[in-house]
C-alpha positions as CSV (number, residue, x, y, z in Angstrom):
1,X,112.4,115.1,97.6
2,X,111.7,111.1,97.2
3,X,115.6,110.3,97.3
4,X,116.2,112.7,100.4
5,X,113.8,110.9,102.4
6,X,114.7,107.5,101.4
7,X,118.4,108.6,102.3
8,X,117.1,110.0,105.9
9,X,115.4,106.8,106.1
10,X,117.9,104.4,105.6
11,X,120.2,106.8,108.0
12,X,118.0,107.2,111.0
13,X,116.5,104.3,112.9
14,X,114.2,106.2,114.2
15,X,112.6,107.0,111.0
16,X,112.5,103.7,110.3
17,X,110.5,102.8,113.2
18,X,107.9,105.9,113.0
19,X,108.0,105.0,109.2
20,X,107.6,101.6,108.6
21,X,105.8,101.1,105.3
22,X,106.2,102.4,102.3
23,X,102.2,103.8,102.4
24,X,103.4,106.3,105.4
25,X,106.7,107.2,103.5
26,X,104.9,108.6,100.8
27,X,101.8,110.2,103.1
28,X,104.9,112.4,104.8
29,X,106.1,113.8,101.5
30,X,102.4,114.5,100.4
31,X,102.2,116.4,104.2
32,X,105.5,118.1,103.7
33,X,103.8,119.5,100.2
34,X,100.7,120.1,101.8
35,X,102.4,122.7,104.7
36,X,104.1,124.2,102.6
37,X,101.3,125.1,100.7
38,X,99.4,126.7,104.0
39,X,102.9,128.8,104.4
40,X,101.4,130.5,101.3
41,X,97.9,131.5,103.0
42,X,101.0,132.4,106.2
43,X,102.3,134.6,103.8
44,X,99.2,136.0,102.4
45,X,98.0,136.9,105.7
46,X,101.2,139.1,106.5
47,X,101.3,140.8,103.3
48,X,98.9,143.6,101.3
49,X,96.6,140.6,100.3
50,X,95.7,140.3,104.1
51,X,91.7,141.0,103.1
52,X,91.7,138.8,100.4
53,X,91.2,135.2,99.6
54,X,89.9,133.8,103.4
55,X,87.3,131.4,103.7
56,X,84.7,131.1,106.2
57,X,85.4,128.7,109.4
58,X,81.8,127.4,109.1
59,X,83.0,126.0,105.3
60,X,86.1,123.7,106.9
61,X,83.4,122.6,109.6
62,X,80.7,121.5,107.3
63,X,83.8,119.8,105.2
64,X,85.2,118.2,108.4
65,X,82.1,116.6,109.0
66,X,81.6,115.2,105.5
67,X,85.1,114.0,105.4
68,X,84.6,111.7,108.9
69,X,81.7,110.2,107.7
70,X,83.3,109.5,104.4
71,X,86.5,108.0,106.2
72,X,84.9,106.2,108.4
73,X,82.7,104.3,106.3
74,X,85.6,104.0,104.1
75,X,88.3,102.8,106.9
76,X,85.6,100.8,108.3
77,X,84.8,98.2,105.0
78,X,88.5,98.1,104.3
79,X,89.5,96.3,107.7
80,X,86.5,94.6,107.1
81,X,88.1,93.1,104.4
82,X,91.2,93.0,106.0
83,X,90.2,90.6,108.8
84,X,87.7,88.1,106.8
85,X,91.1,87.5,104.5
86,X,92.6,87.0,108.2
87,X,90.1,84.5,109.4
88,X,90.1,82.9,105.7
89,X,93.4,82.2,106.0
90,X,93.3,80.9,109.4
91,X,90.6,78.7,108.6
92,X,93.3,77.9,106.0
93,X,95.8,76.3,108.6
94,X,93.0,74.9,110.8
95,X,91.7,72.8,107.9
96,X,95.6,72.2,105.9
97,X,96.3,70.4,109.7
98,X,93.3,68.5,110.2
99,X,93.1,66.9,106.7
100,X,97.0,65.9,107.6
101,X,96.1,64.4,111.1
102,X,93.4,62.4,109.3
103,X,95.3,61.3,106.4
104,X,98.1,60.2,108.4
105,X,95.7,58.1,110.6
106,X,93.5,56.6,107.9
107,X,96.4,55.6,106.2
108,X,98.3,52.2,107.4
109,X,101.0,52.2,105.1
110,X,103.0,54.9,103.2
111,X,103.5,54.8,99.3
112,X,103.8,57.3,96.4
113,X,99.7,58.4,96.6
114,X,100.1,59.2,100.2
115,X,103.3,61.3,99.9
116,X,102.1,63.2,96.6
117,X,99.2,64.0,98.8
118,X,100.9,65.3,101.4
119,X,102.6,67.6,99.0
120,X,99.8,68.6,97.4
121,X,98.3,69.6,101.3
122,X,100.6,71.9,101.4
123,X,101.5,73.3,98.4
124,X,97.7,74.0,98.1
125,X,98.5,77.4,100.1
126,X,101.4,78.3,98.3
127,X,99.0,78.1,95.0
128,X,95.9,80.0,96.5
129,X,98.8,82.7,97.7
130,X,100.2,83.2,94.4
131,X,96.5,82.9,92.6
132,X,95.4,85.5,94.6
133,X,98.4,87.7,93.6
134,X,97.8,87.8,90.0
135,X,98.2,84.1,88.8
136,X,100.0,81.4,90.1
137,X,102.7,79.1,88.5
138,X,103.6,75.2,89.3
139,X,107.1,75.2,88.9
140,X,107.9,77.9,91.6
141,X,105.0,76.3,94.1
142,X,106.7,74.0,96.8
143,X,105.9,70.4,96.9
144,X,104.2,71.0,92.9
145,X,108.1,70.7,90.9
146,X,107.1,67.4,89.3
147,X,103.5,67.8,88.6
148,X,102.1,68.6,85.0
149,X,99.8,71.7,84.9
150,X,98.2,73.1,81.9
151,X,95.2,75.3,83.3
152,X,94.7,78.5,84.7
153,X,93.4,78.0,88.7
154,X,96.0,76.1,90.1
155,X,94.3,75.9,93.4
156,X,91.0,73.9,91.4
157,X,93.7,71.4,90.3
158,X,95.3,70.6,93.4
159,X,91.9,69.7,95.1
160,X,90.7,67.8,91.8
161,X,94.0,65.4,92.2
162,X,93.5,64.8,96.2
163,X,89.8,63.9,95.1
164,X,91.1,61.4,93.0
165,X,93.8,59.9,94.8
166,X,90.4,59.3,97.2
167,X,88.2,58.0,94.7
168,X,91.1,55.6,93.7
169,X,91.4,54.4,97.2
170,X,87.6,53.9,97.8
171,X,87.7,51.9,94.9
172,X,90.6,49.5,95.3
173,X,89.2,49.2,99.5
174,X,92.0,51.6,100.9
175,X,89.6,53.6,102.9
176,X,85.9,53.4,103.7
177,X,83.4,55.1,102.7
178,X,83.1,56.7,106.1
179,X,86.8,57.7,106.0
180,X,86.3,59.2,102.5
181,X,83.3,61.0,103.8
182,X,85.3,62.6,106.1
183,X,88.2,63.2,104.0
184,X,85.8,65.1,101.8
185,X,84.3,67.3,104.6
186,X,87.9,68.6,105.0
187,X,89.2,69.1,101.1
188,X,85.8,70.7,99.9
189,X,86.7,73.3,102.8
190,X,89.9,74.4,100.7
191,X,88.0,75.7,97.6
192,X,85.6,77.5,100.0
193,X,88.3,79.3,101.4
194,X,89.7,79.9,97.6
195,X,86.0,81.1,96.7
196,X,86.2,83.5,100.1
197,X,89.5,85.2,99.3
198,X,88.5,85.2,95.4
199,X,85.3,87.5,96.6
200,X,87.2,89.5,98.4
201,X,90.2,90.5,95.3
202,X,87.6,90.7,92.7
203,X,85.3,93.0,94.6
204,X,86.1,96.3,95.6
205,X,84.8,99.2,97.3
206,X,82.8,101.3,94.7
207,X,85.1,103.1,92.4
208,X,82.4,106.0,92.7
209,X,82.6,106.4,96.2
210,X,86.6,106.7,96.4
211,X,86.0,109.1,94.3
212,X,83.9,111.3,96.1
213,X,86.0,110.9,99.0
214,X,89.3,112.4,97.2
215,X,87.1,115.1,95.9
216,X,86.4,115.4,99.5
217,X,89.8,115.1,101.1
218,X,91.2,117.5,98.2
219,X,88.3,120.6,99.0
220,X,89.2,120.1,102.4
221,X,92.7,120.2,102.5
222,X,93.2,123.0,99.6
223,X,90.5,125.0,101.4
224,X,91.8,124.8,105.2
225,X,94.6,126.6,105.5
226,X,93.0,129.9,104.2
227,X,89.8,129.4,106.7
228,X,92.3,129.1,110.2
229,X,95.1,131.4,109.2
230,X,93.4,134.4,110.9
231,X,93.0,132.7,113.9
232,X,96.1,130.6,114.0
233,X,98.8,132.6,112.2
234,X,102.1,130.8,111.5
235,X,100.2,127.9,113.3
236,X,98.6,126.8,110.4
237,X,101.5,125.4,108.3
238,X,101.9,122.9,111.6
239,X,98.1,122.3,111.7
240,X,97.9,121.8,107.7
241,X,101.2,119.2,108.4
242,X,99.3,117.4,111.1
243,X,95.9,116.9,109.6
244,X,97.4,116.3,105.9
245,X,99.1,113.3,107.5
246,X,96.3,112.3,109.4
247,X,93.9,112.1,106.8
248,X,96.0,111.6,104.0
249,X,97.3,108.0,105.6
250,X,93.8,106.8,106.4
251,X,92.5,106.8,103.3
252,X,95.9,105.5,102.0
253,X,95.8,102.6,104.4
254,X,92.3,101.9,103.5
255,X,93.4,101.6,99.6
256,X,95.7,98.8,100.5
257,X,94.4,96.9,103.0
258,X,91.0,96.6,101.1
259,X,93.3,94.4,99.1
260,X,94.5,91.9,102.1
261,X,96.6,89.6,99.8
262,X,99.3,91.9,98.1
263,X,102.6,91.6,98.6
264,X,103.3,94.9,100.7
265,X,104.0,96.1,104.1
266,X,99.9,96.4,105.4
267,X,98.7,93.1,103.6
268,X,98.7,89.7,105.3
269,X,101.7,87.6,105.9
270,X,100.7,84.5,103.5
271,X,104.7,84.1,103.2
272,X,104.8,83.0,106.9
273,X,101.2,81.9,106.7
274,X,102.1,79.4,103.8
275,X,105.7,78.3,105.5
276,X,104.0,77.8,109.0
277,X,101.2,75.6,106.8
278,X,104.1,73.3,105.5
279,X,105.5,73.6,108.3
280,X,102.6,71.5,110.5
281,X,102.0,69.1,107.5
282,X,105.5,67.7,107.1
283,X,105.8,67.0,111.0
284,X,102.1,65.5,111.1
285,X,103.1,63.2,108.5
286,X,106.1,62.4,109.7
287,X,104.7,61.5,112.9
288,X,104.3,57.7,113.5
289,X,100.8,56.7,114.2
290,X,99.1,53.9,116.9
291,X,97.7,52.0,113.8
292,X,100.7,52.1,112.4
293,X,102.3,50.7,115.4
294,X,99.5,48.5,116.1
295,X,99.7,47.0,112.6
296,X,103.4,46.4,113.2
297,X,102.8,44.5,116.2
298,X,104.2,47.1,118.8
299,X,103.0,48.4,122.0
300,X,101.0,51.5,121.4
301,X,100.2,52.5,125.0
């Protein structure tokens, strides 16, 4: 049943536009399973078992009602979660671009600190992206192919050599204190960004309450066919299609979009996030300044 789909899907566009993720592939077949198991309360109804085996429609309206709380709660703290890993991750370009702007400005003169820097801006996404996908390696991470790395939070290193590339340029007069004040406003924002998304990966909804919700979902569904085949006949292997898909895809959403940074078809875009990130950073710093000009002796107006 899998490879007929996936044939049917790769054959009709159509299916590939209704279809789109892998999540609502996979909540069809379960629907396609799921109607033709009403077909068997169809079947039951027009045989000699006719008397036997209905449920009352009071039982599927009491499990209705306990099912759209559940879901709703349940659909609800997943987007949650969905759109703070959003707006963490936009915060993550905001401050990626203005620690560029200013380091491109505070800095007169270009030498081998400011251009590891600039990598290390960068690359800084590309680490927290593959961190928060299960662990994140230096040699694959743009702008990071000459660095030495021995730890384990790749994203913690990064920041720790920007903060002492500042420290070494305080030191030998480079910047002001001032300018390293503000230069530290900006890079302390990366690792509160890392902390955000780290909160979000490591805590998930309650393993109890997804729980109770399947036990919900499965009463519901295994129970509804035989409490609306009297009044809806054949009806019921469409209805049982219908609301299997319905509520089998919310709460299958829900399981994957509680988890905003995985690498599948309803998590965030950190790929284009991350390219759009280096992106902005290269062009900022490649962007000739006024005190640069002004330094040089050239009209800056």
């Amino acid at each position: 049943m899998t490879s007929f789909i996936s044939q049917l899907y790769q054959e009709l566009p159509v299916l590939r536009l209704l279809l789109p993720t892998k999540v609502l592939r996979q909540t069809l077949l379960w629907s396609l399973l799921l109607a033709a198991y009403g077909g068997l309360a169809v079947w039951k109804e027009q045989g000699p078992f006719a008397r036997y085996g209905d449920f009352p429609a009071s039982l599927e309206a009491a499990l209705s009602l306990a099912i759209g709380l559940l879901l709703a709660f349940r659909v609800n703290r997943a987007f949650d979660r969905w759109w703070e890993g959003r707006i963490l991750w936009g915060m993550l370009v905001n401050c990626c671009r203005n620690l560029a702007i200013k380091l491109n400005n505070v800095l007169t003169q270009r030498d081998a600190s400011s251009e590891r820097l600039e990598r290390l801006t960068y690359a800084f996404s590309f680490a927290l992206r593959d961190h928060l996908r299960g662990g994140a390696q230096r040699e694959k991470i743009p702008g990071l192919e000459d660095e030495v790395f021995a730890g384990q939070h790749l994203p913690s290193w990064i920041v720790n050599q920007m903060y002492g590339i500042f420290e070494v340029w305080k030191r030998s007069q480079q910047i002001q204190y001032g300018e390293f004040r503000m230069l530290d406003r900006e890079t302390k924002v990366l690792l509160e960004i890392c902390g955000g998304c780290e909160r979000i990966r490591n805590t998930p909804i309650a393993a109890s309450y997804r729980a109770v919700l399947l036990h919900a979902i499965a009463c519901f569904l295994l129970t509804l066919p035989w409490g609306i085949v009297n009044q809806f006949g054949s009806w019921t292997i469409v209805i049982m299609f219908f609301t299997s898909y319905f509520v089998i895809a919310a709460e299958s959403i829900s399981e994957h979009i509680e988890q905003p940074f995985d690498a599948d078809g309803d998590g965030l875009d950190l790929d284009r996030i991350c390219a759009t990130i280096q992106t902005s950073v290269q062009e900022i710093f490649a962007t000739e300044t006024s005190a640069t000009k002004a330094i040089d002796g050239r009209n800056t107006i």
